[in-house]
N, C-alpha and C positions, 0 to 999 in steps of 0.2 A: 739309302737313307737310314738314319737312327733315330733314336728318340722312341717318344710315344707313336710314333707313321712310321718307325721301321721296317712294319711288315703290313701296311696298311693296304689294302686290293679297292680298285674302282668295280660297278657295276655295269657302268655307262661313260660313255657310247660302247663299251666293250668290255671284257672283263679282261682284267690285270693290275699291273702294282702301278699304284699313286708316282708318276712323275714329273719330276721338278728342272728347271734346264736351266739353272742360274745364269745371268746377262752376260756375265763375265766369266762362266768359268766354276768359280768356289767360291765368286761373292755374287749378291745382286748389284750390288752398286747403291748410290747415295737414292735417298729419300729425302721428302721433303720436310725441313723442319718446322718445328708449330709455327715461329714468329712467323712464316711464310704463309701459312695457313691463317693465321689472323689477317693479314693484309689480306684476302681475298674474299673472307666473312665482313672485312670493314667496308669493302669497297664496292662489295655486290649489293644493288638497290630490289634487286625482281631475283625470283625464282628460276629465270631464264638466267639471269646473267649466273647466277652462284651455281648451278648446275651445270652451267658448259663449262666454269673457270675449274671446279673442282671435278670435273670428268677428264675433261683436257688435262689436268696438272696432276693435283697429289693422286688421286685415285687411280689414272690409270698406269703411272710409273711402277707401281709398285705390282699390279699383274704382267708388267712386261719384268721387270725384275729378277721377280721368282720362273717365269715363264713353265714350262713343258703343261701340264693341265690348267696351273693356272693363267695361262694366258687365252683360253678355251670358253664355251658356252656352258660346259661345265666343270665351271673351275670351284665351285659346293662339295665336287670329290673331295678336295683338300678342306681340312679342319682349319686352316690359316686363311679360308676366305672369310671364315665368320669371324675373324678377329678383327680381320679388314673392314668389313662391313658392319663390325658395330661400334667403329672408330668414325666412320662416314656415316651413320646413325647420328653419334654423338656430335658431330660438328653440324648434321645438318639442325637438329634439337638446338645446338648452341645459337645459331643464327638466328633460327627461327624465333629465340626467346628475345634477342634484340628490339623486337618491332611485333607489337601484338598481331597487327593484319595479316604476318605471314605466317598466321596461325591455318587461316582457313582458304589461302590463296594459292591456286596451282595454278598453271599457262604450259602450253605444249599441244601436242597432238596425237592423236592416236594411231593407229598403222593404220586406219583408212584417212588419213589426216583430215580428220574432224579436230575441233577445239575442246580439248580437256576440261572437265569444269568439277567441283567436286562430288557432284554425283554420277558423275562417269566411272562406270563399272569395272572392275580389277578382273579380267581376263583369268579364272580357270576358281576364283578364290569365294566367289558370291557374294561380294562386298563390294562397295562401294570407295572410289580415293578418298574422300571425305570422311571414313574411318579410322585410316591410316596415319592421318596428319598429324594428330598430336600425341605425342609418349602416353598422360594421361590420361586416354579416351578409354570406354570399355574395350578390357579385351588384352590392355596392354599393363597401365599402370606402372610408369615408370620414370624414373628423374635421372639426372645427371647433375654434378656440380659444373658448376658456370665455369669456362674459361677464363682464365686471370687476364685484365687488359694486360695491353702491350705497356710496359713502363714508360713513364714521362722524363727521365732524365739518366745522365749519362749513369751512377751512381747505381742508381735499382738496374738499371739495364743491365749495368756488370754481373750482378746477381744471375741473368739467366745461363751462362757461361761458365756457373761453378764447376760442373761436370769435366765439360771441356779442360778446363783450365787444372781443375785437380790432375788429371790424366797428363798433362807437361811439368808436375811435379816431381824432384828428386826428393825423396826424404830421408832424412840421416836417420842408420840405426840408433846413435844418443842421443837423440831429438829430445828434449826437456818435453814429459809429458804434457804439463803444465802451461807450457808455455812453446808452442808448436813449430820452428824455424822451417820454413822450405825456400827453395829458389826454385823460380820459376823461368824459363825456357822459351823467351818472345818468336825463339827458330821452330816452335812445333808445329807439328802436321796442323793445316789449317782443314776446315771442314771443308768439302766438295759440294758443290751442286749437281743434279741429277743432270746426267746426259739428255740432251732433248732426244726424246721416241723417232725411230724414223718413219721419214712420212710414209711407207710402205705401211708400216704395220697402224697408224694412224687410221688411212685413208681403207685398210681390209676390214677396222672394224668401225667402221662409221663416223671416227673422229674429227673435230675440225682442224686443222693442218695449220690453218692460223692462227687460231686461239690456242690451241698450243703452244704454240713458236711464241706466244706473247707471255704465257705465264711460264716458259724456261727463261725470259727477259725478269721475269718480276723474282722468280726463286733465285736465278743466279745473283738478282742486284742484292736478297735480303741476304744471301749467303757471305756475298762480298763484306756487305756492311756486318755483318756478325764476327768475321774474323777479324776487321780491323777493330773494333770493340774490343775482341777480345786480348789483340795486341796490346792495344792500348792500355787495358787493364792490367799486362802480366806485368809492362814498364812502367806501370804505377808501385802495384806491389813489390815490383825488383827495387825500384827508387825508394822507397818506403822501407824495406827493408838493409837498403844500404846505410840512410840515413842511420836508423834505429842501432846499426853496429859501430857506426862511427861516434855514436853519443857514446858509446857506452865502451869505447877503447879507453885504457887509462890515459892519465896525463903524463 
């Protein structure tokens, strides 16, 4: 490993160097993208439903991903779990701001499966869930900017594909500063959707087998519709830019 964790050593369960056992090899493999992550904040009404959609889905792809430590009970050895988790911070704050009631509402169970309530006690921390719940409670003091809805029409949508779409770009070294020519590439590598987890590793750490299998249905359909968008787009701007050279051939 390189970087900042080149020579990084765990404590625990054991002492040694920090290990990472990529899904594939020398990549993790696809992650889930926002747009896909909005569909699950839209459509989750409870606490129950947005916590098993985002356990099942974005959240635990990405510990199976990276795997060797991080796919572990301590996976805190690595410094990329807290990046992890205060991205799943951030989304659950985002939700939660939708709908004021899911300000102060939990549901679940505790490991003697009694019913969570929020002053049901936080197991090692002397505090209370009912502390926890909001970013600006004492203790915490902290915001996030809102996630941008999902765009209304085809037009803005194009917009969230700029990335993408720069990246199937050729640009000429004489490219008129000024006035910027590219062509654009409708054969490029389209995005991937993430491999569904197998049910082994699901089922070892508590997950549910089917509510996964549902949101690899929902990530692969926003991924589907993202690439066609994005075709669609480059065939606009190729037609667009055909047009614009054909005005301007002499007579």
């Amino acid at each position: 490993m390189e970087g900042v964790e080149g020579r990084w050593g765990r404590n625990y369960p054991s002492r040694g160097c920090l290990v990472r056992k990529f899904r594939y090899g020398t990549t993790p493999g696809s992650f889930w993208p926002m747009r896909a992550v909005r569909d699950v904040m839209a459509s989750s009404q409870s606490h129950a439903e947005f916590r098993s959609r985002i356990e099942n889905g974005a959240h635990g792809i990405i510990h199976l991903g990276l795997g060797g430590d991080f796919e572990t009970m301590w996976a805190p050895v690595d410094v990329l779990f807290f990046l992890h988790h205060a991205m799943v911070d951030k989304i659950w704050a985002e939700w939660q701001s939708k709908n004021p009631s899911r300000l102060r509402r939990v549901d679940g169970f505790d490991s003697s499966h009694q019913p969570l309530t929020v002053n049901s006690p936080l197991p090692f921390y002397g505090d209370t869930i009912g502390t926890t719940l909001v970013t600006t409670a004492p203790g915490y003091c902290y915001m996030y900017d809102d996630v941008a809805p999902p765009p209304d029409n085809a037009r803005s949508r194009a917009v969230e594909f700029r990335a993408s779409v720069r990246n199937s770009f050729e640009f000429s070294n004489d490219t008129d500063p000024d006035n910027e020519l590219f062509a654009a590439h409708e054969d490029a590598e389209d995005l991937e959707a993430p491999e569904p987890a197998p049910e082994n590793w699901l089922s070892k750490r508590g997950l549910d087998v089917q509510e996964a299998a549902r949101m690899h249905v929902l990530v692969s359909r926003v991924v589907r519709q993202m690439n066609e968008e994005r075709r669609a787009f480059i065939r606009a701007l190729n037609s667009t830019k055909a047009a614009t050279t054909d005005q301007n051939q002499p007579l």
